[in-house]
SELO-157736 format. One record per residue: residue in three letters; chain; residue number from 1; x, y, z of N, C-alpha, C, O in turn. Coordinates in steps of 0.1 Angstrom, whole numbers, plus 5000, padded with zeros to 4 digits. Atoms other than C-alpha are relative to their C-alpha. Layout:
<nodes>
ALA,A,NUM,X,Y,Z,X,Y,Z,X,Y,Z,X,Y,Z
...
</nodes>
This chain:
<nodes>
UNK,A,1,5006,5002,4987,9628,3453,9555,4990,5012,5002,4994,5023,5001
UNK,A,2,5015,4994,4995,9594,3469,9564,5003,5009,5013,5006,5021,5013
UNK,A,3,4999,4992,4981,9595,3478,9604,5016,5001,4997,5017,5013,4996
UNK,A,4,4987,4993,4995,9632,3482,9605,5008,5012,4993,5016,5020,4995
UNK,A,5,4994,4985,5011,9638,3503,9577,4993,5016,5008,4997,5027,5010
UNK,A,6,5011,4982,4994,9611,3530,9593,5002,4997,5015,4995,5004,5022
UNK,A,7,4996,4995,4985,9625,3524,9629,5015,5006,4998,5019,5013,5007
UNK,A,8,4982,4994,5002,9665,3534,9615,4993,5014,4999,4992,5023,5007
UNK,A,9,5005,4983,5001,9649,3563,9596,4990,5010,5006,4987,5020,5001
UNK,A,10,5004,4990,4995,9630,3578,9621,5010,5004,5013,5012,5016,5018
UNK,A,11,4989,4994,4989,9658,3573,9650,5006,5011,4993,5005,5023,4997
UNK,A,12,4988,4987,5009,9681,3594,9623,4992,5013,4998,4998,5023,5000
UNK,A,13,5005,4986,5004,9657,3621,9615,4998,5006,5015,5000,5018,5017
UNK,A,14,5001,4992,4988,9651,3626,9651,5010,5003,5003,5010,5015,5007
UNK,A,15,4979,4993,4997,9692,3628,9657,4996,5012,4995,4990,5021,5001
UNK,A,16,5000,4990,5009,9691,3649,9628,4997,5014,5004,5005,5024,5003
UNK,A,17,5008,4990,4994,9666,3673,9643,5005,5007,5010,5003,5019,5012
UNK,A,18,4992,4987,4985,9686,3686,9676,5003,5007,4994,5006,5005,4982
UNK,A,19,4986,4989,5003,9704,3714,9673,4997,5009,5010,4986,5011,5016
UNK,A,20,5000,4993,4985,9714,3734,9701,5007,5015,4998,5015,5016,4989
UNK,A,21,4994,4991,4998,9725,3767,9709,5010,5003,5010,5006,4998,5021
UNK,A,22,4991,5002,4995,9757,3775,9726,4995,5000,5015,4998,4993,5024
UNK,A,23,5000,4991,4987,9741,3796,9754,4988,4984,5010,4986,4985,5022
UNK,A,24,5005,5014,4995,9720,3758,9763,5004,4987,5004,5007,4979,4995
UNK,A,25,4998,5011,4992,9726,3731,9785,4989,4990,4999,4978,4995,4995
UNK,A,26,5015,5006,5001,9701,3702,9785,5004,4991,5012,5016,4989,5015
UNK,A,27,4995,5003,4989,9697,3685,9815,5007,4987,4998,5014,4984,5007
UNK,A,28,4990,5010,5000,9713,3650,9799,5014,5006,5002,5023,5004,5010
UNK,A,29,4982,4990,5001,9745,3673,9791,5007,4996,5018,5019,4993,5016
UNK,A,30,5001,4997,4992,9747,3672,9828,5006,4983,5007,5014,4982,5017
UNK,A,31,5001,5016,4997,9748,3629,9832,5011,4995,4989,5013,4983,4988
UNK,A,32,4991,5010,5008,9775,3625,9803,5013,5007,4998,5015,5018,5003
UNK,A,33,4989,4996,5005,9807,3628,9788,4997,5015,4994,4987,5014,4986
UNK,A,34,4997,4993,5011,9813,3664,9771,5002,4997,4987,4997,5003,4977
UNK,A,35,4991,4996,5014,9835,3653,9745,4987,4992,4993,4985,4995,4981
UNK,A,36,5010,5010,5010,9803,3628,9733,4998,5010,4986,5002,5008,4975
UNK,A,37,5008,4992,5009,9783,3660,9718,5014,5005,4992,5013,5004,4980
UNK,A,38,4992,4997,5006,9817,3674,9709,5005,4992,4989,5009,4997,4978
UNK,A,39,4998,5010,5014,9824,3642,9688,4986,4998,4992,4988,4995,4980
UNK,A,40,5009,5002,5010,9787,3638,9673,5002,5009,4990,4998,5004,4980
UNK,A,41,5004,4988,5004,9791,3670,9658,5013,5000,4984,5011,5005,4973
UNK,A,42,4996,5003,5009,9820,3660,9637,5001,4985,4991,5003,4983,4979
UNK,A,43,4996,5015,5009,9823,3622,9628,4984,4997,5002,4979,4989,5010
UNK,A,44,5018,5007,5002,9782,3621,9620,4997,4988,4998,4988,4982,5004
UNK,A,45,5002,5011,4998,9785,3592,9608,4997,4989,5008,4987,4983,5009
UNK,A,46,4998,5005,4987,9796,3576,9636,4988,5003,5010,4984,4993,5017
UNK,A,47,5010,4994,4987,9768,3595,9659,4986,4993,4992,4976,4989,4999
UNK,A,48,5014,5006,5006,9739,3580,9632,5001,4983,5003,4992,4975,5007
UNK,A,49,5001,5013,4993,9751,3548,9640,5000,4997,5010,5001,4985,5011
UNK,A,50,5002,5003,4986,9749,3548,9673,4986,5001,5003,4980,4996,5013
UNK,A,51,5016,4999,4998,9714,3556,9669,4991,4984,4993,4979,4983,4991
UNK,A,52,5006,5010,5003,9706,3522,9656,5001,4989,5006,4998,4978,5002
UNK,A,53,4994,5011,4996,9721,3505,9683,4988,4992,5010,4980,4999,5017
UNK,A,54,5013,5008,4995,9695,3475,9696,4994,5006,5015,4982,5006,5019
UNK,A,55,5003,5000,4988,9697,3487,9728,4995,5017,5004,4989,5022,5014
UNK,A,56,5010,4990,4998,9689,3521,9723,4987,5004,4997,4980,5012,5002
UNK,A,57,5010,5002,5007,9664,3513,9701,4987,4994,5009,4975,4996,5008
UNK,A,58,5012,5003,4992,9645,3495,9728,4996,5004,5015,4989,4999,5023
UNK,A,59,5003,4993,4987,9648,3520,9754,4996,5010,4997,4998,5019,5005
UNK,A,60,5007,4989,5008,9630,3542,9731,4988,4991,5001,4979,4998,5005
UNK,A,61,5010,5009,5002,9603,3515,9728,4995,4996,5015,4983,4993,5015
UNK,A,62,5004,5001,4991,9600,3511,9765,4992,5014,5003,4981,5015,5007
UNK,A,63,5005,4986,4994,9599,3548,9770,4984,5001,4991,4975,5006,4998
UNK,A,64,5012,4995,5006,9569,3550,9742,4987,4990,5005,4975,4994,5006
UNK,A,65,5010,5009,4996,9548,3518,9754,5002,5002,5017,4993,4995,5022
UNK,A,66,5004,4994,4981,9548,3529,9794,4993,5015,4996,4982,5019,4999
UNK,A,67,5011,4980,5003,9541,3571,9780,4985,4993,4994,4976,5001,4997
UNK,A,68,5010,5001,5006,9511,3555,9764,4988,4991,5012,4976,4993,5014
UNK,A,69,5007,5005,4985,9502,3533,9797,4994,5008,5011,4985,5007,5019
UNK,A,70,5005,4987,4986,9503,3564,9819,4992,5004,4995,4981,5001,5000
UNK,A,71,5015,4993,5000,9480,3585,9796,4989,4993,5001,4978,4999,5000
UNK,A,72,5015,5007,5002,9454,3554,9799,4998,5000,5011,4987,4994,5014
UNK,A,73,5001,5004,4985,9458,3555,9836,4998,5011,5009,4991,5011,5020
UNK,A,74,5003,4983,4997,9460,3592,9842,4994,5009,4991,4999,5014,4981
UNK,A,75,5005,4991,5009,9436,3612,9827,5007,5009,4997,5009,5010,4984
UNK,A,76,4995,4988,5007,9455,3644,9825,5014,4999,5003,5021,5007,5010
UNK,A,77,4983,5000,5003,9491,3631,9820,5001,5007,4987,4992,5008,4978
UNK,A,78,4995,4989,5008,9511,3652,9800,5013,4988,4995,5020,4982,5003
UNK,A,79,4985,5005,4999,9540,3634,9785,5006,5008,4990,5000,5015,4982
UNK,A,80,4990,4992,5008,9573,3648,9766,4998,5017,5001,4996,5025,4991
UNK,A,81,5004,4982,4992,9568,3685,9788,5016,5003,4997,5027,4998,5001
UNK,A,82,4987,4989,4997,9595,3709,9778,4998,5010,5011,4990,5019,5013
UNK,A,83,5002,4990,4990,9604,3724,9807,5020,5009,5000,5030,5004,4994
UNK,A,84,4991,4990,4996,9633,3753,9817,5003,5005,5006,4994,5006,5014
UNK,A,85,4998,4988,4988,9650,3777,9839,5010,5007,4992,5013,5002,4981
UNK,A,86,4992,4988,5002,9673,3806,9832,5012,5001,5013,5008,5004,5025
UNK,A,87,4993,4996,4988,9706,3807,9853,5011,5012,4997,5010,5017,4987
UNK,A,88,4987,4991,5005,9739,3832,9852,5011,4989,5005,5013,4983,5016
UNK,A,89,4986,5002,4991,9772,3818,9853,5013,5004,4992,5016,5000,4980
UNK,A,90,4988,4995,5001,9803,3834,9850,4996,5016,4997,5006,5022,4993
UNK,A,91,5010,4992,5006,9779,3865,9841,4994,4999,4991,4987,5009,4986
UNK,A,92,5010,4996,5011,9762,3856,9816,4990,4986,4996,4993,4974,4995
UNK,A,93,5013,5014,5002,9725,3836,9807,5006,4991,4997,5013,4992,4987
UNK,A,94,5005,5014,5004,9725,3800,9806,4986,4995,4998,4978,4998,5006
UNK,A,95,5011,5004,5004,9697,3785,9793,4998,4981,5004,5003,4973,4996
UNK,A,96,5001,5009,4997,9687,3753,9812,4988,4989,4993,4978,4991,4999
UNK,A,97,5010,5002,5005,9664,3728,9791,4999,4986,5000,5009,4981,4997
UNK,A,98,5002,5011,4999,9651,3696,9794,4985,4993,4999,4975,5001,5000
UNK,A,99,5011,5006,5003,9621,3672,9787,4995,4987,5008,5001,4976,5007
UNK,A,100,5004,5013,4994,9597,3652,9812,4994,4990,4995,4982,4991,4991
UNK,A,101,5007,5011,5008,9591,3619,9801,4986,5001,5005,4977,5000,4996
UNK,A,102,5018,4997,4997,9555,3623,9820,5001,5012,5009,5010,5020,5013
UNK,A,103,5007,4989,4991,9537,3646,9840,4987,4992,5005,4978,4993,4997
UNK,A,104,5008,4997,4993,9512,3632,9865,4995,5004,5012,5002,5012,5019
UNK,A,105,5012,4990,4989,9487,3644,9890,4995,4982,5010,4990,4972,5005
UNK,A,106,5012,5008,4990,9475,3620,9922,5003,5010,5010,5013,5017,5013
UNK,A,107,5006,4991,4985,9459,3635,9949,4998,5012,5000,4995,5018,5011
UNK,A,108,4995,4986,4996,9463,3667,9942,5012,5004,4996,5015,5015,4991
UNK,A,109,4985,4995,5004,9498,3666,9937,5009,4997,4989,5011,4985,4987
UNK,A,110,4993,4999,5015,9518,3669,9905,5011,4986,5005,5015,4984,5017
UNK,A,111,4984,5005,4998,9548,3644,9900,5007,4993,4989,5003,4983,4983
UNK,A,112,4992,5007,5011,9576,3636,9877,4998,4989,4995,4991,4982,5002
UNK,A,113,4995,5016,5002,9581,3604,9861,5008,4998,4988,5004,5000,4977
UNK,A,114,4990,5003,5011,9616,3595,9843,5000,4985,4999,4999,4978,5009
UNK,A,115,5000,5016,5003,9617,3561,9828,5015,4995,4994,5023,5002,4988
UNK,A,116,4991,4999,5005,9642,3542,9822,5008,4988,4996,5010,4983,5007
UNK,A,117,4999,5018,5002,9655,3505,9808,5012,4998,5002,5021,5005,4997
UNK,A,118,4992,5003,5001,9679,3485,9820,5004,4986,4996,4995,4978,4994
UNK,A,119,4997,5016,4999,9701,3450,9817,4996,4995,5012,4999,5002,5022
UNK,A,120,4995,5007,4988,9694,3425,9843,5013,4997,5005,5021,4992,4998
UNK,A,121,4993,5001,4991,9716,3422,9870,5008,5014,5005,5017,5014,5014
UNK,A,122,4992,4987,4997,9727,3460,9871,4992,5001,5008,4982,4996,5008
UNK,A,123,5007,4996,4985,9719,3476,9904,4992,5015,4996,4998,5023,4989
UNK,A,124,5007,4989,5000,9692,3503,9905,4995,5007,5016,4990,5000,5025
UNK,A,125,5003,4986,5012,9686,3532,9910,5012,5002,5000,5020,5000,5009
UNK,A,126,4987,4996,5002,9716,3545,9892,5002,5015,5006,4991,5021,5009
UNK,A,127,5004,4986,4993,9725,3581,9907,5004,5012,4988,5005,5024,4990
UNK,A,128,4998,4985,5007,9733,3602,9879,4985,4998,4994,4981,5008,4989
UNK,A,129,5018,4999,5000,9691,3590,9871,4997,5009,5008,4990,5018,5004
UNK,A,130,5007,4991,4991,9686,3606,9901,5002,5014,5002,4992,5021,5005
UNK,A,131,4993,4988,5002,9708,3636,9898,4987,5004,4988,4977,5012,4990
UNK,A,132,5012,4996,5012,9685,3637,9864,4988,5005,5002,4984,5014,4994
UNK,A,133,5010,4998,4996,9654,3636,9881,5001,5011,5002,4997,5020,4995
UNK,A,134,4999,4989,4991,9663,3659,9907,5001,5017,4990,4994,5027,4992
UNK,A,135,5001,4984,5007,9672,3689,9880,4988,5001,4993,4985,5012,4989
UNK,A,136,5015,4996,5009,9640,3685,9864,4994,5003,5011,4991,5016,5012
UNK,A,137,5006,4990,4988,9623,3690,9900,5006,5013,5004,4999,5023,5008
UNK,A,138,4995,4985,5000,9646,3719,9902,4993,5009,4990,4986,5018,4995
UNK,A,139,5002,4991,5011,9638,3736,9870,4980,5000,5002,4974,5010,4999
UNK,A,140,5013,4995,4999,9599,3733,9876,4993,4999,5011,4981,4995,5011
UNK,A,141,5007,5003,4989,9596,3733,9914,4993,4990,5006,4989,4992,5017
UNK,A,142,5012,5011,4999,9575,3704,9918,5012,4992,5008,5024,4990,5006
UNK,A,143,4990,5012,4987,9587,3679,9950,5001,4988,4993,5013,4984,4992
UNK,A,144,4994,5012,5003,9585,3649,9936,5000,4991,4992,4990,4991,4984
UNK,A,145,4999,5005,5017,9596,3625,9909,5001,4985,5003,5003,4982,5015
UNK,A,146,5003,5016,5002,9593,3587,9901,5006,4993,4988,5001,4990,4978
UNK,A,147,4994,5009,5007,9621,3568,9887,4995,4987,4999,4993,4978,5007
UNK,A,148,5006,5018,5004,9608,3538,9865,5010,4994,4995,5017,4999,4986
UNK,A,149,4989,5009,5007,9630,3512,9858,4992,4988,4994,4985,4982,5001
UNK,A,150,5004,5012,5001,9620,3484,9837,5012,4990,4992,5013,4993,4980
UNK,A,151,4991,5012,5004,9645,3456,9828,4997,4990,5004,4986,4988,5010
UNK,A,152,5008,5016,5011,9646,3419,9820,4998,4992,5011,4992,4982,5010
UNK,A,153,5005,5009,4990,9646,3407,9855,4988,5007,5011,4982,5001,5019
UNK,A,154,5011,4993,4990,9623,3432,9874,4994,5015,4993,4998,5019,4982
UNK,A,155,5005,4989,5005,9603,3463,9870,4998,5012,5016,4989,5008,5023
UNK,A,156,4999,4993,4995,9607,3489,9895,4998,5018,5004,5003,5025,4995
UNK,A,157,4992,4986,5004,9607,3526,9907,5000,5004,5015,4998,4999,5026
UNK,A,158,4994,4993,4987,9617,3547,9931,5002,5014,5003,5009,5021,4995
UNK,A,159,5005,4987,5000,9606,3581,9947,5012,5012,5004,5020,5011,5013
UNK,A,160,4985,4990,4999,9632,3611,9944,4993,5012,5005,4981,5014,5003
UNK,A,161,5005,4986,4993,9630,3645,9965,5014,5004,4993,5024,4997,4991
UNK,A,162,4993,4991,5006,9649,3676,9950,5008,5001,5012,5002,4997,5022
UNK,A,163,4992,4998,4993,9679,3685,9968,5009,5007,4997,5019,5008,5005
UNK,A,164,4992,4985,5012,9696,3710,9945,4996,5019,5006,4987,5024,5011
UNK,A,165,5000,4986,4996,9702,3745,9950,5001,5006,4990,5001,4999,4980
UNK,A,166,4995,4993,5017,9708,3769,9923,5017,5001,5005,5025,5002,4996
UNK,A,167,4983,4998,4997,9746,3771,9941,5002,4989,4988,5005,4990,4976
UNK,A,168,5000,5017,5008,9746,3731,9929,5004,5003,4989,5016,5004,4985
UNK,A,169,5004,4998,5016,9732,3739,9896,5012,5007,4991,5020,5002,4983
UNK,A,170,4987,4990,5004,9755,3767,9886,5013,4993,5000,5021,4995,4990
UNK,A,171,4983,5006,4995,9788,3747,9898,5001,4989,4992,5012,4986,4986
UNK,A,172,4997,5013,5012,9782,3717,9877,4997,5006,4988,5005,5005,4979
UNK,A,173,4997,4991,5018,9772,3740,9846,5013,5008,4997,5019,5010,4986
UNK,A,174,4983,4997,5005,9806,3753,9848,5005,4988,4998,5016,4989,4992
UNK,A,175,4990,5010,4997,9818,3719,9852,4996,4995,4981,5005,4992,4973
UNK,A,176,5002,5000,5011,9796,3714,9818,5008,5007,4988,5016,5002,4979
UNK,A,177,4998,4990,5006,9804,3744,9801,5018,5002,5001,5022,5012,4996
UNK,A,178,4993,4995,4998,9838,3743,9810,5014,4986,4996,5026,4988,4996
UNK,A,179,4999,5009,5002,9845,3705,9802,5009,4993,5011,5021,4992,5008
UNK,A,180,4988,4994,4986,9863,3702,9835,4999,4976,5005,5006,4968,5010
UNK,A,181,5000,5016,4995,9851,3663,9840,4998,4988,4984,4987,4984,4981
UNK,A,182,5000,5010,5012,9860,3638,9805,5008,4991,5005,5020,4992,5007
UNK,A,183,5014,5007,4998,9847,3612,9813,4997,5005,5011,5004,5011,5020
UNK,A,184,5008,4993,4989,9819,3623,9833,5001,4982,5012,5005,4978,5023
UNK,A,185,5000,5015,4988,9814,3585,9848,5011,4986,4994,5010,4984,4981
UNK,A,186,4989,5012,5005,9842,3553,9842,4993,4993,4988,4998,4991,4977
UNK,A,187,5003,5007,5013,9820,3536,9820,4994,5000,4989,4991,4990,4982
UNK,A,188,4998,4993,5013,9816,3558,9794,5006,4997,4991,5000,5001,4981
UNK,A,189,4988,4999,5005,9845,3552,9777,5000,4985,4992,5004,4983,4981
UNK,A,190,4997,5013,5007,9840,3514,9776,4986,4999,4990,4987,4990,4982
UNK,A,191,5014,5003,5008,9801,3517,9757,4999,5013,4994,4988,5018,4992
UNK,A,192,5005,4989,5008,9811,3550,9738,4999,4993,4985,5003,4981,4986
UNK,A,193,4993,5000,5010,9812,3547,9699,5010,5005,4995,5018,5000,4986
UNK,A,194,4989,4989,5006,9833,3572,9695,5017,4997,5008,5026,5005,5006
UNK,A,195,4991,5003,4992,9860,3554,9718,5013,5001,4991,5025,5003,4994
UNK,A,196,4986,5009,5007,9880,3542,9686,5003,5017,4995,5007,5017,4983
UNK,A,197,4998,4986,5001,9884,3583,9683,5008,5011,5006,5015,5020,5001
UNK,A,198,4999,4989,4991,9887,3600,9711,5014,4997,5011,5017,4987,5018
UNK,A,199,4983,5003,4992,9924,3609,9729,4994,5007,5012,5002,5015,5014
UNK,A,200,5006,5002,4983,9904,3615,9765,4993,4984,5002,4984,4982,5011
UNK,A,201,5008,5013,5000,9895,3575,9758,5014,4993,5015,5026,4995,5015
UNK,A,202,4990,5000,4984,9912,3562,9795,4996,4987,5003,4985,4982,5002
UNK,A,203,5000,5012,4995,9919,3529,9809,4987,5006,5014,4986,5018,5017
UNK,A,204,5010,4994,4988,9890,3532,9840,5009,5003,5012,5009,5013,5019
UNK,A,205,4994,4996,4990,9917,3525,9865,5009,5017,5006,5010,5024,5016
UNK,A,206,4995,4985,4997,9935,3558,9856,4990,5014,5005,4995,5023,5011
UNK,A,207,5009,4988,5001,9901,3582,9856,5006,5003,5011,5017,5007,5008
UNK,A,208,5000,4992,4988,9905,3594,9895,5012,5009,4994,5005,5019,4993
UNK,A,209,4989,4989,5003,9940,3617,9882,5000,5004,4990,5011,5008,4986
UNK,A,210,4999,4997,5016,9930,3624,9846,4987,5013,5000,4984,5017,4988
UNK,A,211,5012,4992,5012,9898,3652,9844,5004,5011,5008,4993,5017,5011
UNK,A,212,4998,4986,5004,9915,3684,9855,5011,5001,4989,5014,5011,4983
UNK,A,213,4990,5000,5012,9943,3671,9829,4994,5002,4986,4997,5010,4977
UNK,A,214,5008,4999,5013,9920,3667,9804,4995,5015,4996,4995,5019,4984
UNK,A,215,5005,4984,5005,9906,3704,9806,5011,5006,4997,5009,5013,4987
UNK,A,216,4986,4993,5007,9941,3717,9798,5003,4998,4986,5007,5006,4977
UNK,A,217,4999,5004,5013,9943,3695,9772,4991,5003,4987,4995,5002,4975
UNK,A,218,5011,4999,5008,9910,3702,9755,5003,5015,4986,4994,5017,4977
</nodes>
């Protein structure tokens, strides 16, 4: 195969390419499970095939055919901006990092834009998107951000204002850093790979009495 052989092996080499340092959070870290990155890191396997999965594959293909729409529509869009902050918690640097899918400019005014694909019939906007947005307006000041949704029955977005503190910020990087919430959200668990793995894998009904058990257990 032609196109699919060179869409596997470039998802993989891009996996491949992370690597993180301890003292770094990124702002997805923030919207998922802990134990995920804790399990890519040993059953690779497993984490390369998840990178081939249809549906990630074409929410990589959304995000690159809209970034290529904005630069034709905004002269001085920016897209794939590393941006950062520096926090302390417990004493010592955190390193906050994360990447805007765009950067444009109307009026005068700067503003986010996260993209983002979904199934039809799921309800939008999801809020840990927003939560998402919101820390990227944190980390580079800028007011306001523009969740895009596109899925198979509609195309949508919706305007987010920061509402984060650095208190906020700090309190959930311990919650990161400290694994204090596995699963971060109920339906995690049912669309991980790594489910047929993982002893924090939880019927959904039990989650509400299981994630200060889990940090004990970790």
């Amino acid at each position: 195969m032609v196109i699919v052989d060179k869409i596997f092996e470039y998802k993989i080499k891009d996996f491949l390419s992370h690597k993180k340092d301890d003292d770094i959070i990124y702002v997805t870290d923030f919207i998922k499970c802990p134990m995920k990155e804790y399990y890519e890191k040993i059953y690779r396997d497993l984490a390369i095939e998840d990178q081939k999965a249809p549906t990630v594959i074409m929410g990589d293909f959304v995000h690159i055919g809209l970034q290529e729409f904005i630069k034709n529509i905004f002269p001085n869009a920016q897209i794939e901006v590393e941006v950062g902050k520096d926090i302390q918690v417990n004493g010592k640097k955190v390193k906050i990092r994360g990447r805007l899918d765009a950067l444009i400019e109307v009026n005068g005014e700067k503003i986010i834009v996260e993209i983002k694909s979904r199934k039809s019939g799921e309800s939008i906007p999801k809020d840990y998107h927003i939560l998402q947005l919101q820390l990227y307006l944190w980390i580079t000041g800028i007011k306001k951000g523009l969740l895009v949704y596109v899925t198979h029955g509609k195309i949508a977005e919706f305007e987010v204002e920061n509402t984060l503190t650095d208190k906020e910020v700090i309190e959930m990087a311990k919650e990161v850093l400290e694994f204090k919430k596995v699963p971060k959200f109920e339906w995690e668990c049912r669309h991980c790979v790594f489910n047929s793995v993982c002893k924090y894998k939880i019927d959904t009904s039990l989650l509400p009495s299981l994630s200060n058990e889990n940090k004990k257990n970790f």
